[in-house]
N, CA, C and O atoms as a GROMACS GRO file, in nm:
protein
  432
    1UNK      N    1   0.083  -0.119   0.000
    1UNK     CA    2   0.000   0.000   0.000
    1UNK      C    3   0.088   0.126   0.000
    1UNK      O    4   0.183   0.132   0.077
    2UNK      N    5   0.062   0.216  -0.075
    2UNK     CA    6   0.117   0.356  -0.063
    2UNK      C    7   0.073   0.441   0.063
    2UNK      O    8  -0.035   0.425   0.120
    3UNK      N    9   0.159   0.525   0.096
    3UNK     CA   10   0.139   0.633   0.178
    3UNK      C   11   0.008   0.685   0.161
    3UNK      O   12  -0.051   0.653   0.058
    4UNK      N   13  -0.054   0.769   0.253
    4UNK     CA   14  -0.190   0.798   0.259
    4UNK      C   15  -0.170   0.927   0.197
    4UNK      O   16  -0.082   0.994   0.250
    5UNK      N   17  -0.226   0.977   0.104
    5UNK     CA   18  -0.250   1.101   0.023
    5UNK      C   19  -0.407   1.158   0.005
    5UNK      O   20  -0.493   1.088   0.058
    6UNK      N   21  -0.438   1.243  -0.046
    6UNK     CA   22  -0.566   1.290  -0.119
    6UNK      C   23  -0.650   1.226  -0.173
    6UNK      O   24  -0.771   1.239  -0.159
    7UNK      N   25  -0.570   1.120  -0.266
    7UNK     CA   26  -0.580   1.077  -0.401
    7UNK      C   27  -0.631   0.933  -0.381
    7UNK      O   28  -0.540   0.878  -0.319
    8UNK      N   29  -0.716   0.858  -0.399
    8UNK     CA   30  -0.784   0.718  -0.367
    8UNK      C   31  -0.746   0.671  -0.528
    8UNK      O   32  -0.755   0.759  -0.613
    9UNK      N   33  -0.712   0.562  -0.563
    9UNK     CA   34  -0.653   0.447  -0.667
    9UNK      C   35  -0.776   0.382  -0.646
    9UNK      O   36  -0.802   0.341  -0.533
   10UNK      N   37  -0.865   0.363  -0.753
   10UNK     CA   38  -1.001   0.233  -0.710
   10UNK      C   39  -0.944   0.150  -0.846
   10UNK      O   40  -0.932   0.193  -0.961
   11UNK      N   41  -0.918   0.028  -0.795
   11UNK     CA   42  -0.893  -0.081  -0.927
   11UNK      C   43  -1.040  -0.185  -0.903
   11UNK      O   44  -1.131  -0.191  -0.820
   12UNK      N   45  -1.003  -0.252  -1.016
   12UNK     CA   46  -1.119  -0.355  -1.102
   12UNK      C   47  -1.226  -0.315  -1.086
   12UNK      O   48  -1.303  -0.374  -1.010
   13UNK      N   49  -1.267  -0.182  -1.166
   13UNK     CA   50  -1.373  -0.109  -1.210
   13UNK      C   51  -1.433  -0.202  -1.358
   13UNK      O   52  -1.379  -0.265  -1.449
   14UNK      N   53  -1.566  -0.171  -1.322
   14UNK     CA   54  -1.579  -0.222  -1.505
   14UNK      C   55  -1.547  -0.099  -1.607
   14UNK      O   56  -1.564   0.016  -1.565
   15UNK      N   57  -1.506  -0.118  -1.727
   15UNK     CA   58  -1.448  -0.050  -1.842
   15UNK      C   59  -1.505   0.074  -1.839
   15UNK      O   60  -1.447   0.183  -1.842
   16UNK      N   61  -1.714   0.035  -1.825
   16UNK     CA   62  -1.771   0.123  -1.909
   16UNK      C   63  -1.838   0.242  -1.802
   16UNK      O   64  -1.931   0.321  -1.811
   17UNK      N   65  -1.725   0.205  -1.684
   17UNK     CA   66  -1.790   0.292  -1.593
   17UNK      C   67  -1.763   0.451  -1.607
   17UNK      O   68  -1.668   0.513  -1.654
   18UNK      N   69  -1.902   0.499  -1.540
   18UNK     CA   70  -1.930   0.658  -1.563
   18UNK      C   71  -1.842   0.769  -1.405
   18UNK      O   72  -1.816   0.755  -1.285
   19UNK      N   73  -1.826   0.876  -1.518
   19UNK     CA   74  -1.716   0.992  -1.388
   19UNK      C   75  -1.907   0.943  -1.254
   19UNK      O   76  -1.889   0.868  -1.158
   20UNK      N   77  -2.028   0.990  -1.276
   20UNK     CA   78  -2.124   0.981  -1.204
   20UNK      C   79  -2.126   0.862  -1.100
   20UNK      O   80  -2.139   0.865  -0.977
   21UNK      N   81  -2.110   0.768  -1.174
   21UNK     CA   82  -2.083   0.623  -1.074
   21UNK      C   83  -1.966   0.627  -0.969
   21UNK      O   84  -1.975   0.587  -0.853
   22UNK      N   85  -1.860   0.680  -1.026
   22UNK     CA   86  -1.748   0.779  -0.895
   22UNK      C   87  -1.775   0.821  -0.860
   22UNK      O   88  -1.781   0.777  -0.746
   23UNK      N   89  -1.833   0.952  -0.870
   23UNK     CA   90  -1.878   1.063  -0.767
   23UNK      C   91  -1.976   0.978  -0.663
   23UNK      O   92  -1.955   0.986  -0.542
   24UNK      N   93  -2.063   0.913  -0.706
   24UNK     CA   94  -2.199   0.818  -0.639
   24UNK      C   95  -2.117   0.779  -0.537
   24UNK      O   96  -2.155   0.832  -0.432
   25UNK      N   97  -1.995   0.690  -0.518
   25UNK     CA   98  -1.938   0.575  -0.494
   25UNK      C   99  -1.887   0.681  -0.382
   25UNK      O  100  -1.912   0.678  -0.262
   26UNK      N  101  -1.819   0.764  -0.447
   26UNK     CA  102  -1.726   0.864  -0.287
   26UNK      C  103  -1.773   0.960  -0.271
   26UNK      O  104  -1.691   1.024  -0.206
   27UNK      N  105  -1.865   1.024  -0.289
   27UNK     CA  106  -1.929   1.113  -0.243
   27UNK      C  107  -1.969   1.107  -0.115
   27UNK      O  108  -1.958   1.206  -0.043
   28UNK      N  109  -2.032   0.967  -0.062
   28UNK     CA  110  -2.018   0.994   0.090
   28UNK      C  111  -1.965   1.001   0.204
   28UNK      O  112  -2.009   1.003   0.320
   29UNK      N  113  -1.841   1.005   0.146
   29UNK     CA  114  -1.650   0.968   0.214
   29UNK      C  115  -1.650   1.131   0.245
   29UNK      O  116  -1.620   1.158   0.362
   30UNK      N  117  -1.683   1.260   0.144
   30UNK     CA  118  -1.657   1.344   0.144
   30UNK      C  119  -1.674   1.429   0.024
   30UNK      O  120  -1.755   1.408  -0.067
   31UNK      N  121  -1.578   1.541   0.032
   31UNK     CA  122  -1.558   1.611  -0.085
   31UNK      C  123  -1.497   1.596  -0.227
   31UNK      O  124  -1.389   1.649  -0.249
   32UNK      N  125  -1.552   1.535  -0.312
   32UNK     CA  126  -1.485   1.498  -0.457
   32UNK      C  127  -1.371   1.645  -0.545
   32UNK      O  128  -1.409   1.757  -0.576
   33UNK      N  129  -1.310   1.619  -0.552
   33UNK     CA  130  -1.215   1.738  -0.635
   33UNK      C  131  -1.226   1.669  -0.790
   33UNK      O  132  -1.288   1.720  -0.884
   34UNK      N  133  -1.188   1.603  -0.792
   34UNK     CA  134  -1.125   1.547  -0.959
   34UNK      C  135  -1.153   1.355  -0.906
   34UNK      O  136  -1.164   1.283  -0.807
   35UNK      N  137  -1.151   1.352  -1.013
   35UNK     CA  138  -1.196   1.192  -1.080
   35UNK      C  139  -1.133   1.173  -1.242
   35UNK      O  140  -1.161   1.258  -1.326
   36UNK      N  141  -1.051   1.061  -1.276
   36UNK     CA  142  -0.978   1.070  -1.366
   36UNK      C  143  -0.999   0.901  -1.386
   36UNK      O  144  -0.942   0.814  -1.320
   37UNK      N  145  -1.099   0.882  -1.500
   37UNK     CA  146  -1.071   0.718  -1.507
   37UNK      C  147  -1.012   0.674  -1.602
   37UNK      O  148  -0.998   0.732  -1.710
   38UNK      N  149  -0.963   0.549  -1.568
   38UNK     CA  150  -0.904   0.533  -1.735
   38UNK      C  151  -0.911   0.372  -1.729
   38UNK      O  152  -0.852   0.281  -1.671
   39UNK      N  153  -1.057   0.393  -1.857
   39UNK     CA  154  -1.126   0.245  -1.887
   39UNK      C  155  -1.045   0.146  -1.923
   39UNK      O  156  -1.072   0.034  -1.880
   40UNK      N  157  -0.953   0.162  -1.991
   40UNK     CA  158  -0.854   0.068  -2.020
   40UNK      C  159  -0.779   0.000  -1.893
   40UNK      O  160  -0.769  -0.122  -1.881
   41UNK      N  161  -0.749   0.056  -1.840
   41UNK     CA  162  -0.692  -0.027  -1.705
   41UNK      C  163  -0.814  -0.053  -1.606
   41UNK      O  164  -0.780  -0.108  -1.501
   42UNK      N  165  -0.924  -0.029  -1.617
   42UNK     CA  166  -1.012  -0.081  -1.576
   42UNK      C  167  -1.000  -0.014  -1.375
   42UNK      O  168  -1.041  -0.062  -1.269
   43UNK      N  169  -0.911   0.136  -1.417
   43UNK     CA  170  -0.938   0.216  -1.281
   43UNK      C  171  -0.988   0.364  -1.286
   43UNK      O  172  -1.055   0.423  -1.371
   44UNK      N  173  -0.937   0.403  -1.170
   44UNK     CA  174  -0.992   0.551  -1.146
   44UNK      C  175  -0.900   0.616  -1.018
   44UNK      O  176  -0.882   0.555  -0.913
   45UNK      N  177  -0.855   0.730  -1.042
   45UNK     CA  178  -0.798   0.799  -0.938
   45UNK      C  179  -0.919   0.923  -0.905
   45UNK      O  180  -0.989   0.969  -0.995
   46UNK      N  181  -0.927   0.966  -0.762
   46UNK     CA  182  -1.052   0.992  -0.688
   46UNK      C  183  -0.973   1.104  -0.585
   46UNK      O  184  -0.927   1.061  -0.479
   47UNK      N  185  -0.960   1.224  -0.614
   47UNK     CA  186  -0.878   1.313  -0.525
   47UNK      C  187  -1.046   1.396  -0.450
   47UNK      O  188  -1.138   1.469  -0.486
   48UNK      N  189  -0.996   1.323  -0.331
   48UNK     CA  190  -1.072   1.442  -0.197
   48UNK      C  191  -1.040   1.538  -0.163
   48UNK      O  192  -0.921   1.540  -0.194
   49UNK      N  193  -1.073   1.670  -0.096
   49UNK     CA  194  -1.023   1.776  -0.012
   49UNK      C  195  -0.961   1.752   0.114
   49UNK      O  196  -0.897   1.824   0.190
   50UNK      N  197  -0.999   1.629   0.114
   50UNK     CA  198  -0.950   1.625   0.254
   50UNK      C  199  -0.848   1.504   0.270
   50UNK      O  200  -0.886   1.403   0.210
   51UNK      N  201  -0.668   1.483   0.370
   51UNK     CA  202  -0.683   1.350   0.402
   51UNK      C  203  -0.765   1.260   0.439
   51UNK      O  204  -0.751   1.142   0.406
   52UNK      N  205  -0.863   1.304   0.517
   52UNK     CA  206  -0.943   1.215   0.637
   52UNK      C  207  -1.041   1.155   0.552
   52UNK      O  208  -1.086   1.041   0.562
   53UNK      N  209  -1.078   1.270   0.444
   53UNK     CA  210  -1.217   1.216   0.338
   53UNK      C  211  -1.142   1.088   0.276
   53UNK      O  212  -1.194   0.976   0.274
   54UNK      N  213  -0.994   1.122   0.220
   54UNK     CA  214  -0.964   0.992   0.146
   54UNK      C  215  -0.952   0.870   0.219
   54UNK      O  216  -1.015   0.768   0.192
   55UNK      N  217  -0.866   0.881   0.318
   55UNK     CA  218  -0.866   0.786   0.421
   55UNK      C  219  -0.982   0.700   0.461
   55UNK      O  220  -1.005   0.580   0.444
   56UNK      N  221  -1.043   0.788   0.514
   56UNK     CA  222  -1.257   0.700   0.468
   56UNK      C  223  -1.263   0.637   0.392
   56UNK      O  224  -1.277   0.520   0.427
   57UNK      N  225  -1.256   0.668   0.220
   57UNK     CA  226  -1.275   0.634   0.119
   57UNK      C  227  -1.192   0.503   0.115
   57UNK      O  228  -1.250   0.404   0.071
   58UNK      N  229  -1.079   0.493   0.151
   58UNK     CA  230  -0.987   0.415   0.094
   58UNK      C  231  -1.091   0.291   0.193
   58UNK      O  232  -1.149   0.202   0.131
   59UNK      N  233  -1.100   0.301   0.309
   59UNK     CA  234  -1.159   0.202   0.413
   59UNK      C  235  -1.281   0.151   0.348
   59UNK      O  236  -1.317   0.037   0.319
   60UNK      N  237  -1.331   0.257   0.335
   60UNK     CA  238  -1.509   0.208   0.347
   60UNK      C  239  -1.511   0.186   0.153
   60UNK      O  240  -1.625   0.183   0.106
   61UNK      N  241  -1.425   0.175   0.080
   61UNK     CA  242  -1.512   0.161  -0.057
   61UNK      C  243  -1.466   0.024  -0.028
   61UNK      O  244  -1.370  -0.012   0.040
   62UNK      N  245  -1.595  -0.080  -0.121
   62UNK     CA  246  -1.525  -0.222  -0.116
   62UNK      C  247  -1.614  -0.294  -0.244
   62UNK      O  248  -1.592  -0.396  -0.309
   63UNK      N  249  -1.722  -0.197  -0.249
   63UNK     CA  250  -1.763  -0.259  -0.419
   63UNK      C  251  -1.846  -0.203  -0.531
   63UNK      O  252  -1.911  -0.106  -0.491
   64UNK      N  253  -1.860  -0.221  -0.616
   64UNK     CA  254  -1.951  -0.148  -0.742
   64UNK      C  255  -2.001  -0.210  -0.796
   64UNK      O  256  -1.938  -0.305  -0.842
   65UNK      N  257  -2.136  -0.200  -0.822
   65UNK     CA  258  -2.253  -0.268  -0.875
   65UNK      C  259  -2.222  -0.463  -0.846
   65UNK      O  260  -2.222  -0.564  -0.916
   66UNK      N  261  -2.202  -0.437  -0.727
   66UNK     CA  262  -2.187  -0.575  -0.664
   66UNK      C  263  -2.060  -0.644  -0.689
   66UNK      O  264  -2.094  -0.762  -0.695
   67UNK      N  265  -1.941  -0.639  -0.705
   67UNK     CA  266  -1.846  -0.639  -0.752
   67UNK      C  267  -1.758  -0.560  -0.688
   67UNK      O  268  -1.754  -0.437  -0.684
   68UNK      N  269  -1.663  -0.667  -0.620
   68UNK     CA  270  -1.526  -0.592  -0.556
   68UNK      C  271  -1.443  -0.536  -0.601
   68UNK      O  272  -1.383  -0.582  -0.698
   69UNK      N  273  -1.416  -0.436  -0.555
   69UNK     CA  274  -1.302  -0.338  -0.589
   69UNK      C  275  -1.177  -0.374  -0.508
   69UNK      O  276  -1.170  -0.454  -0.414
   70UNK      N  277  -1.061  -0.286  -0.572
   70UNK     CA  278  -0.968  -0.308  -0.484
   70UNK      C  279  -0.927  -0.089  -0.458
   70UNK      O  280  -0.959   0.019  -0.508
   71UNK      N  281  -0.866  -0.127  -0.381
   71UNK     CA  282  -0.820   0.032  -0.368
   71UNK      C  283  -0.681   0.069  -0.286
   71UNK      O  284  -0.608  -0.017  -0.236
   72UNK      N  285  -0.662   0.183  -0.282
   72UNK     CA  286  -0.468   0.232  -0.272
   72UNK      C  287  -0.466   0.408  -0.245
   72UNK      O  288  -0.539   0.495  -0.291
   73UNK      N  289  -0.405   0.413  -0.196
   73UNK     CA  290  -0.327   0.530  -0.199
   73UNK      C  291  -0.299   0.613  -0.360
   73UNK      O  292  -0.364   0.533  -0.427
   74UNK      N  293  -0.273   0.665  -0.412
   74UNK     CA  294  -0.178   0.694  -0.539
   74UNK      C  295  -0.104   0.737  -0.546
   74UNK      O  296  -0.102   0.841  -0.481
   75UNK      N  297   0.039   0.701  -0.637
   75UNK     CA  298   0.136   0.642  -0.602
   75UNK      C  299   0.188   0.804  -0.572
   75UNK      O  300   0.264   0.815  -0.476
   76UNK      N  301   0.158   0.918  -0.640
   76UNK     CA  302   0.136   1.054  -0.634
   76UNK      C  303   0.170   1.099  -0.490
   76UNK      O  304   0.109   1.049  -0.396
   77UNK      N  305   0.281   1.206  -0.467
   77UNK     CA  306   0.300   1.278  -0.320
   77UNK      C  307   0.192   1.405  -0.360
   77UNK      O  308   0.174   1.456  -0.470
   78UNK      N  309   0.118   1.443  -0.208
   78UNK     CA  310   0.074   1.531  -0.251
   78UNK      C  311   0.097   1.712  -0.286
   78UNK      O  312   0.021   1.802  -0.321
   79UNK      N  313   0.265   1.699  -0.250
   79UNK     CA  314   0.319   1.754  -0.333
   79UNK      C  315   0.318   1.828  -0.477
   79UNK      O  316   0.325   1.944  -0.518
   80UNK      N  317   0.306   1.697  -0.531
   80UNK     CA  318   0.280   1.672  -0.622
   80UNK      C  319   0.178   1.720  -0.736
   80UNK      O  320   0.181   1.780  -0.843
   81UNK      N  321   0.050   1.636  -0.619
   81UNK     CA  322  -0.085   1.725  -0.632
   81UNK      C  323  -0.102   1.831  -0.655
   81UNK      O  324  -0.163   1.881  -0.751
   82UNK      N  325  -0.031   1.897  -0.537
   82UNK     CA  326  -0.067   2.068  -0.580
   82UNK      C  327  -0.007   2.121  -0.676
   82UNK      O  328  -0.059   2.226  -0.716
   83UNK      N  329   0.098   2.081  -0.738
   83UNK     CA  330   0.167   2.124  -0.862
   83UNK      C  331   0.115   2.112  -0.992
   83UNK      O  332   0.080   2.000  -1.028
   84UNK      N  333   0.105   2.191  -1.056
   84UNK     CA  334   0.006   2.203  -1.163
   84UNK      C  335   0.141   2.132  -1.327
   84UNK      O  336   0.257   2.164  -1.352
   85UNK      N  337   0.060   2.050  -1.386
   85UNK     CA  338   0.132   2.033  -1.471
   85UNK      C  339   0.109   2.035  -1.638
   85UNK      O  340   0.052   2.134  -1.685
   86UNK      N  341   0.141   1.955  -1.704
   86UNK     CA  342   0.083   1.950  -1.863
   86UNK      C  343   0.009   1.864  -1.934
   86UNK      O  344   0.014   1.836  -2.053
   87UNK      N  345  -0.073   1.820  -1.831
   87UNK     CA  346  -0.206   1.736  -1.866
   87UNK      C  347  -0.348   1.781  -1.803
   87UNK      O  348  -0.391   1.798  -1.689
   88UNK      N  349  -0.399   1.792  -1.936
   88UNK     CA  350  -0.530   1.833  -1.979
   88UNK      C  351  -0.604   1.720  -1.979
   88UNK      O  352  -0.578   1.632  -2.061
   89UNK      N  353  -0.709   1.703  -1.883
   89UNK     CA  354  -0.836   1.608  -1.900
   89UNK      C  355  -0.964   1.710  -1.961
   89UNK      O  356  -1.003   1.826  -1.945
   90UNK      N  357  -1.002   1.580  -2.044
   90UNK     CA  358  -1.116   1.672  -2.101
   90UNK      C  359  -1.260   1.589  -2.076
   90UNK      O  360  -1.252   1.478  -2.129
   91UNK      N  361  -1.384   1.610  -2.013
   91UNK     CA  362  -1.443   1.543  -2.007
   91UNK      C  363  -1.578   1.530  -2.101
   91UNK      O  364  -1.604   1.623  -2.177
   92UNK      N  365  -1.646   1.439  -2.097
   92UNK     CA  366  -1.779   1.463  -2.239
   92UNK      C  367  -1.778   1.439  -2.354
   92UNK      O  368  -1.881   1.430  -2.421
   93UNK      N  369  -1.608   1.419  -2.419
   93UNK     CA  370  -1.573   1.387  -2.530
   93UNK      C  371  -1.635   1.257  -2.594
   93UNK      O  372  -1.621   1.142  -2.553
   94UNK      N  373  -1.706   1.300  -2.700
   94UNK     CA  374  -1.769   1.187  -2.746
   94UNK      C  375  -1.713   1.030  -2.790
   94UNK      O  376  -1.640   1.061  -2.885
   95UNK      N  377  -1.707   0.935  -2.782
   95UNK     CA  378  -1.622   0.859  -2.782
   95UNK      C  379  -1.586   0.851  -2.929
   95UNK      O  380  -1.463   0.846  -2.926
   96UNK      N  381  -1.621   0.848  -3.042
   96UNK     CA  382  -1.624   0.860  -3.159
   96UNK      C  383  -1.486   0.935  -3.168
   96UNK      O  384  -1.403   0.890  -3.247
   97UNK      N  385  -1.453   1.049  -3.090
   97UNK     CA  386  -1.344   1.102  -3.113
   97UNK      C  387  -1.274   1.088  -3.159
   97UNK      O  388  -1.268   0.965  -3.153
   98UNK      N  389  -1.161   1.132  -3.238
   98UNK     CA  390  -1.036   1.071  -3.279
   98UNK      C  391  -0.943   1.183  -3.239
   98UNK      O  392  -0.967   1.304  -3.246
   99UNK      N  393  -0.815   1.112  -3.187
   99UNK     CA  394  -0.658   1.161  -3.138
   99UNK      C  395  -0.645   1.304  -3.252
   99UNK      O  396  -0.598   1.416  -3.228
  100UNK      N  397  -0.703   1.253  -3.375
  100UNK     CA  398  -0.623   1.341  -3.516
  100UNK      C  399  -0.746   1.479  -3.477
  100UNK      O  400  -0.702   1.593  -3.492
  101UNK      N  401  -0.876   1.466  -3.434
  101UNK     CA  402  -0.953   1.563  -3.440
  101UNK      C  403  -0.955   1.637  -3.310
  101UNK      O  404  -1.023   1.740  -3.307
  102UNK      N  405  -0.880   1.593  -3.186
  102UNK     CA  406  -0.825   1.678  -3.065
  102UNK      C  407  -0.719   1.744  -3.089
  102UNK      O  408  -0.673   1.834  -3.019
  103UNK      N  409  -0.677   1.707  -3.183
  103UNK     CA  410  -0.498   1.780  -3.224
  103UNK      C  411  -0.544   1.876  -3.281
  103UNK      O  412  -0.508   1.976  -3.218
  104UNK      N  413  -0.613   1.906  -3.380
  104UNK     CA  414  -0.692   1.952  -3.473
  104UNK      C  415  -0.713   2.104  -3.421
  104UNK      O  416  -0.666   2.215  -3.444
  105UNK      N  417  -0.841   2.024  -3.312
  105UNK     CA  418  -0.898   2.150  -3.274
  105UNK      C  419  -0.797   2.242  -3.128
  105UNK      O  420  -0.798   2.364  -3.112
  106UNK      N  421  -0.753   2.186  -3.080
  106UNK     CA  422  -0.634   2.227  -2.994
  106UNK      C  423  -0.482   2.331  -3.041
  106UNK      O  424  -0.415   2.412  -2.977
  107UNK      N  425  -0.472   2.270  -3.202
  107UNK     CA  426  -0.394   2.350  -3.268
  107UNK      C  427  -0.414   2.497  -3.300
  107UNK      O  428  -0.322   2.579  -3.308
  108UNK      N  429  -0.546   2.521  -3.317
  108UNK     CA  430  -0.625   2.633  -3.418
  108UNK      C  431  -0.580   2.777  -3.263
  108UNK      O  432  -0.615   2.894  -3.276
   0.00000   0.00000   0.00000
């Protein structure tokens, strides 16, 4: 397990899960900041306002739509966290999307 941070790691999510089904899931741990999933690895990183909110979170999450989760720290100091860097999440993006038509419109 990693050091206790902000930031909650939820693994063996299903793929097609929604940012809403996160928020649902920790919302009653506390205050949600950011939610960042990434279907392909079949997780989600879950940053609270608070240690204590994550700390909750990390304890009390244990499943989704009946189905165990696993969960962590992230691997992230929160340091870290507060440092602003060069990744852009974008959310709503239709999945249809393509890499060539974010470049696209990001260029202009």
């Amino acid at each position: 397990s990693n050091p206790p941070n902000t930031t909650v790691w939820i693994g063996d999510i299903p793929n097609d899960i929604s940012e809403i089904e996160i928020r649902q899931l920790g919302e009653r741990f506390g205050t949600i900041e950011s939610v960042k999933i990434l279907p392909h690895k079949c997780c989600a990183f879950v940053q609270f306002s608070t240690l204590e909110e994550a700390i909750a979170a990390f304890k009390g999450m244990c499943s989704l739509r009946g189905r165990s989760i696993k969960t962590d720290y992230s691997k992230k100091s929160t340091a870290e966290e507060d440092n602003p860097n060069n990744e852009l999440w974008l959310g709503n993006v239709d999945p249809s999307t393509t890499e060539y038509q974010l470049r696209d419109l990001f260029s202009k």
